[in-house]
C-alpha positions in Angstrom: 135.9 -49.3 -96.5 137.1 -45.9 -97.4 134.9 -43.1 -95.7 136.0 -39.4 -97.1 134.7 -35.5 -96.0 135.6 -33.1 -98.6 134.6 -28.9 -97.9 133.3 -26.9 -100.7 134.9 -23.2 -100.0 134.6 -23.5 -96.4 135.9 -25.2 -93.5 134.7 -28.2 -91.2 136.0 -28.1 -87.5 136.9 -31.4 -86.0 133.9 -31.9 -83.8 131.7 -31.6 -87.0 134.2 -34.1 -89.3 133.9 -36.6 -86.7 130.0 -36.2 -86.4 130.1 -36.6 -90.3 132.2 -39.6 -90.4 130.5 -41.4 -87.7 127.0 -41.3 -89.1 128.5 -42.7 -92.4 129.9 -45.3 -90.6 126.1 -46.3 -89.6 125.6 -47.2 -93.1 127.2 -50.1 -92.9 124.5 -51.6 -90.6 121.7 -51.6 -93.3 124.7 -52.9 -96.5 127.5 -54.3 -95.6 128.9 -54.3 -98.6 130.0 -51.0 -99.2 133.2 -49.8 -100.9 133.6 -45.9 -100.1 131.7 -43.5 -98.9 132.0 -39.5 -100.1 130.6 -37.0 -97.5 130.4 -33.7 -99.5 129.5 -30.5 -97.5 129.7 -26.6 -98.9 128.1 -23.8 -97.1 125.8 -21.4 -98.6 124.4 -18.4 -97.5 121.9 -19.3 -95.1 122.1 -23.0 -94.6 124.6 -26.2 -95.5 124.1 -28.4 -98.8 125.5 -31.7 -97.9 125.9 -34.8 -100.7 126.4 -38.1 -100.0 128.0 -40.9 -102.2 128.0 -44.2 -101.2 129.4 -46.3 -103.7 128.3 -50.5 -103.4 129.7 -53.9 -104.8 128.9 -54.6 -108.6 128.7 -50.8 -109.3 125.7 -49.9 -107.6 126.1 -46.4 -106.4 123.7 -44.4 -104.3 123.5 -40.7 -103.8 121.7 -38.2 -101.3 121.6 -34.6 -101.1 119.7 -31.9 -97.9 119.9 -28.9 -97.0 119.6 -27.7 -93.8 120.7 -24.9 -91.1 124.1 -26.9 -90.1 126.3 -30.0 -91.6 124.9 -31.8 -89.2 121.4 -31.4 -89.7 122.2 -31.9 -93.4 124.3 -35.0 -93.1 121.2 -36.6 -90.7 118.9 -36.3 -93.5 121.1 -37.5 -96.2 121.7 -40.3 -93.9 118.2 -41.0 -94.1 117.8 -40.9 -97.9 120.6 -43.1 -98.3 119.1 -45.8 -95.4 116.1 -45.9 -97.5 117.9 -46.2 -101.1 120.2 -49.3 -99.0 117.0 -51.3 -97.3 114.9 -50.9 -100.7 118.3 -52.3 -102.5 119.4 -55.2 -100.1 115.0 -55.8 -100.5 115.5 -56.0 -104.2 118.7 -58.4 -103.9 117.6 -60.6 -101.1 116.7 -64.2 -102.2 113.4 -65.0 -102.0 112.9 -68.6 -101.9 109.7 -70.1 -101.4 107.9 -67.1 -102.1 104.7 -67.2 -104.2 105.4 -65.7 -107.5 102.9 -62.9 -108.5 99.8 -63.8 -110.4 100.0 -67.4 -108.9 100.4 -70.0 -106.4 103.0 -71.8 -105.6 103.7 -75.6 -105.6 105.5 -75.6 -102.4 102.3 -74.4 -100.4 99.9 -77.6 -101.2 97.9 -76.3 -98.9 96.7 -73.0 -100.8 93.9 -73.8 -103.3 95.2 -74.6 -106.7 93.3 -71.9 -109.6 90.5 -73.4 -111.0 91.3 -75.1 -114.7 89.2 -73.7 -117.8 87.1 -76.7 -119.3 85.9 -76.7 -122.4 
């Protein structure tokens, strides 16, 4: 997995790069099937604006942006964002076997009470 820190007019010292890097890295706990990662960071006046690209197999891509009053604080909340965009993915892609299909029962659960059948 490719993990790159780019610096928007401004500079990034090493301390703060490796900080950077290594919470991207923790992304790969919740997916691990990520191709690259793109940590973004540019300082503004007052604060940081840090973006996040995280790019998936099949061409799923998931971005984060925060502001705060460092990188770091900035990167821990895109971090965040992007955890939640990962869990509600690898939720979404999971199989789910045996699971009772909405509106319904299931026939693998003969023990739930079939829906009553119209007569007429």
């Amino acid at each position: 997995m490719n993990i790159e820190i780019t610096t928007r007019h401004g500079h990034l010292g090493p301390d703060q790069q490796e900080y950077l890097r290594t919470k991207a890295e923790k992304l790969l706990k919740y997916f691990g099937r990520l191709m690259s990662i793109e940590v973004e960071a540019e300082p503004r006046k007052h604060d940081w604006l840090v973006e996040v690209f995280v790019s998936a197999e099949h061409k799923h891509d998931f971005v984060a942006r925060d502001e705060a009053a460092t990188p770091e604080a900035a990167m821990d909340g895109c971090v965040h964002k992007v955890e939640q965009q990962l869990r509600r993915y690898k939720e979404k892609v999971q199989d789910h076997h045996g699971a009772t299909p909405q509106g319904g029962t299931s026939p693998r659960h003969p023990d739930l009470p079939e829906p009553p059948v119209p007569t007429t």
